[in-house]
C-alpha positions in Angstrom: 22.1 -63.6 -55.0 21.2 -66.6 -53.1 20.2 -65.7 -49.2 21.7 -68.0 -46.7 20.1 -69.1 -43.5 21.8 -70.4 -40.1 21.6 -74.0 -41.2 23.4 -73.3 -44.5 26.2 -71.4 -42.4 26.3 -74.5 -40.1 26.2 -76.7 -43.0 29.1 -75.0 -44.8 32.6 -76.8 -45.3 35.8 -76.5 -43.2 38.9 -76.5 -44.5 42.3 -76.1 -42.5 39.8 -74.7 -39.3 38.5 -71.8 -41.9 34.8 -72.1 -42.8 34.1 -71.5 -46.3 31.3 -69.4 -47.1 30.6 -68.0 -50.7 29.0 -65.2 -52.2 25.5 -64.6 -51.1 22.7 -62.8 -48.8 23.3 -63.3 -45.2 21.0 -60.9 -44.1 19.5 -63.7 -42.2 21.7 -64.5 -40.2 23.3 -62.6 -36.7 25.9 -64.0 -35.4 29.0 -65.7 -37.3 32.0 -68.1 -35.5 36.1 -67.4 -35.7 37.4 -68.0 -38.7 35.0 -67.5 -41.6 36.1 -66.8 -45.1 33.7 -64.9 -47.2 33.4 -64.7 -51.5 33.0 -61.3 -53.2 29.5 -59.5 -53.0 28.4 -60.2 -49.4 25.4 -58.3 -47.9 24.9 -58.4 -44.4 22.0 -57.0 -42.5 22.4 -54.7 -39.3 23.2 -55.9 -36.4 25.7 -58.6 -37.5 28.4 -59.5 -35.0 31.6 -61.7 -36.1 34.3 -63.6 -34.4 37.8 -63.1 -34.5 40.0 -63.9 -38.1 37.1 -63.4 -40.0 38.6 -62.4 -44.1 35.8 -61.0 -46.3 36.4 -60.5 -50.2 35.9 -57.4 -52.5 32.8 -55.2 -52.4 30.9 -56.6 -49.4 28.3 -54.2 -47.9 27.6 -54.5 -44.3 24.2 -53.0 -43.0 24.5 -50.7 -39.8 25.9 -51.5 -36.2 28.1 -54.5 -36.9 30.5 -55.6 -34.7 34.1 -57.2 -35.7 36.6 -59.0 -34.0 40.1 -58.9 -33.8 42.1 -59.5 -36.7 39.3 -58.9 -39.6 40.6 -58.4 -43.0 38.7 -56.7 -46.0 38.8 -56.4 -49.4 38.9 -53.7 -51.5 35.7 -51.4 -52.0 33.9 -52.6 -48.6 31.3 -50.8 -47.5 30.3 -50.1 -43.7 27.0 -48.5 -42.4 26.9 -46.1 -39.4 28.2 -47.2 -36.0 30.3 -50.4 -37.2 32.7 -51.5 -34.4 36.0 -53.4 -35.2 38.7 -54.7 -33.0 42.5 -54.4 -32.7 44.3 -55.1 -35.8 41.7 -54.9 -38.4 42.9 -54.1 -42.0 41.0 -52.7 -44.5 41.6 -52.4 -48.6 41.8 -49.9 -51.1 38.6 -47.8 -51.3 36.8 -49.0 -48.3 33.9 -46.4 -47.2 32.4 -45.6 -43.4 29.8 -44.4 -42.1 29.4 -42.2 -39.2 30.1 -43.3 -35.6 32.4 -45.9 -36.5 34.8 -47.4 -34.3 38.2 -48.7 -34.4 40.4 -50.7 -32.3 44.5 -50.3 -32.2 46.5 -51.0 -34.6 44.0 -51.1 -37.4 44.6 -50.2 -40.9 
């Protein structure tokens, strides 16, 4: 799995005001803009904080003590470590697993 770093992020294409990001390590990097689009197989390290709109593909794994925006959306068989934070209207897939202290804002599901 390739491991990204910021100016690969920053480097990344934009299409219709979505940045495209593929599969990969992005352990590496802390803090992501609005509006990303992620592949399938992420890894992110702990730590990570996201903007709003942010749509992540099946089986990512997020390390512990990330923090999500508004309006996230997940893919099937997503895994969160302890004490993730998301905001209002998050949705999550089938078969989505959390760890302990997690929080969520209204309206998720």
């Amino acid at each position: 799995m390739k491991k990204y770093t910021q100016a690969d992020l920053d480097a990344f294409r934009v299409i219709d005001g979505i940045k495209q990001c593929p599969s990969g390590d992005y352990s590496a990097i802390q803090v992501f803009s609005d509006r990303c689009s992620f592949g399938e197989w992420c890894s992110f390290s702990e730590s990570c904080s996201f903007g709003e709109g942010c749509s992540f593909g099946e089986r990512c794994s997020f390390g512990e003590d990330c923090f999500f925006g508004a309006c996230c959306s997940f893919g099937e068989d997503c895994s969160f470590g302890e004490r993730c934070s998301f905001g209002e209207r998050c949705s999550f897939g089938e078969r989505c697993s959390f760890g302990a202290c997690c929080s969520f804002g209204a309206c998720c599901s």
